[in-house]
N, C-alpha and C positions, 0 to 999 in steps of 0.2 A: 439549471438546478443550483441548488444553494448548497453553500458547505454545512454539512451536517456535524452534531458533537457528538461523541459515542460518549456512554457516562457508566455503562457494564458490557456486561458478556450479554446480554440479552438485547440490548441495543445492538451490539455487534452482528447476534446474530439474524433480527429483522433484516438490517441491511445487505449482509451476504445473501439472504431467502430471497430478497427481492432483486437483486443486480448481481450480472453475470462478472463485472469487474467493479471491484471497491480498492479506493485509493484512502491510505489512510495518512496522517501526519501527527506522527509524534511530537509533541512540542511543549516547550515552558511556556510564562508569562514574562518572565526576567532574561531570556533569551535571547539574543540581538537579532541571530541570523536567525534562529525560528520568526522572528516578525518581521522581519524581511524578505522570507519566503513565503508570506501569507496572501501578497499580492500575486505571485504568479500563482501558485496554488488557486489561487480565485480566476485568475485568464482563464487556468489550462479547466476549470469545471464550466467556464462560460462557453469554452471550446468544443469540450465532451459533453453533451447535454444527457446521455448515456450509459457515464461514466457516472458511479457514486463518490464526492469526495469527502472525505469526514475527517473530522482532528479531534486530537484524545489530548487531554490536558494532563500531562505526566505526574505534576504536582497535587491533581486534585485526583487523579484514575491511575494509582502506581499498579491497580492488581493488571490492570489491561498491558500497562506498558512493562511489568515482566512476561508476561504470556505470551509475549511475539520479542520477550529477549530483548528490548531495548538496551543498549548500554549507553549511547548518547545520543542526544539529540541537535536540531531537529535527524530524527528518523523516517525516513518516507516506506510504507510497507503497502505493498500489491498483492490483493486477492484476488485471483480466477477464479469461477465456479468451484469456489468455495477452496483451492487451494493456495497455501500462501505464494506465491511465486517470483518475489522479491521482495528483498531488504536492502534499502541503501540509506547508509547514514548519511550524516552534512549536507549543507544547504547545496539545493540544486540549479542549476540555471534554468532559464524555460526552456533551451534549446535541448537540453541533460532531459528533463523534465519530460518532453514532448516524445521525443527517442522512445524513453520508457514507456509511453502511454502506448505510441506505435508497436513496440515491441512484443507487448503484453497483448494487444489488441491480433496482433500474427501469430502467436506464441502456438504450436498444435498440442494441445490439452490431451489428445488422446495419447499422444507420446508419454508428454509429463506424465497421463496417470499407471501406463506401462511400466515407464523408468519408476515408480513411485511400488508398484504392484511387485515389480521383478526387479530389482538392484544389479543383481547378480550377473542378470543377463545384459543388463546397458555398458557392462564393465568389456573395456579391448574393443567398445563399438566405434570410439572414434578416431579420425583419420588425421 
């Protein structure tokens, strides 16, 4: 699958309707380590053929890159069925990179959407 551009909210939200994981990359043009993160970004989509990966061009799409709170970039941001489920700013390695994909891809969603539903009660759950 090919890197996709998000260019609104409505582009955004095709992509989440249709993929259960969307990887998004916040990024400039004049940004060193954003284009330098554009090559693994492109591995880890040739990897995931599954995965959606898409990039928001901060300079040209500022309303997208407040809406998920970017403060710097590159931003790498991870959707699960439809909830956000990571933000991590600064350029990633592939091996950082891969982690997260794995991670996300294990992640149990019916928990997230509990902890998300009931706050109150995920509080003194951990050990």
């Amino acid at each position: 699958m090919s890197i996709l551009t998000l260019n609104d909210e409505e582009d955004l939200g095709r992509v989440v309707d249709r993929h259960g994981i969307v990887v998004i990359d916040f990024w400039a043009p004049w940004c060193a380590p954003c284009r330098g993160f554009f090559p693994i970004l492109e591995k880890a989509s040739e990897s995931h053929p599954e995965i959606a990966f898409c990039r928001v061009n901060t300079e040209e799409r500022k309303e997208l890159a407040q809406a998920f709170d970017v403060k710097s970039i590159p931003t790498l941001v991870v959707i699960r069925e439809r909830i956000m489920i990571a933000s991590q700013p600064g350029m990633l390695p592939e091996d950082v990179l891969e982690d997260l994909i794995e991670k996300s891809q294990a992640l149990d969603m019916e928990g997230v959407r509990r902890e998300i539903e009931n706050p109150e009660e995920q509080e003194g759950t951990e050990s």
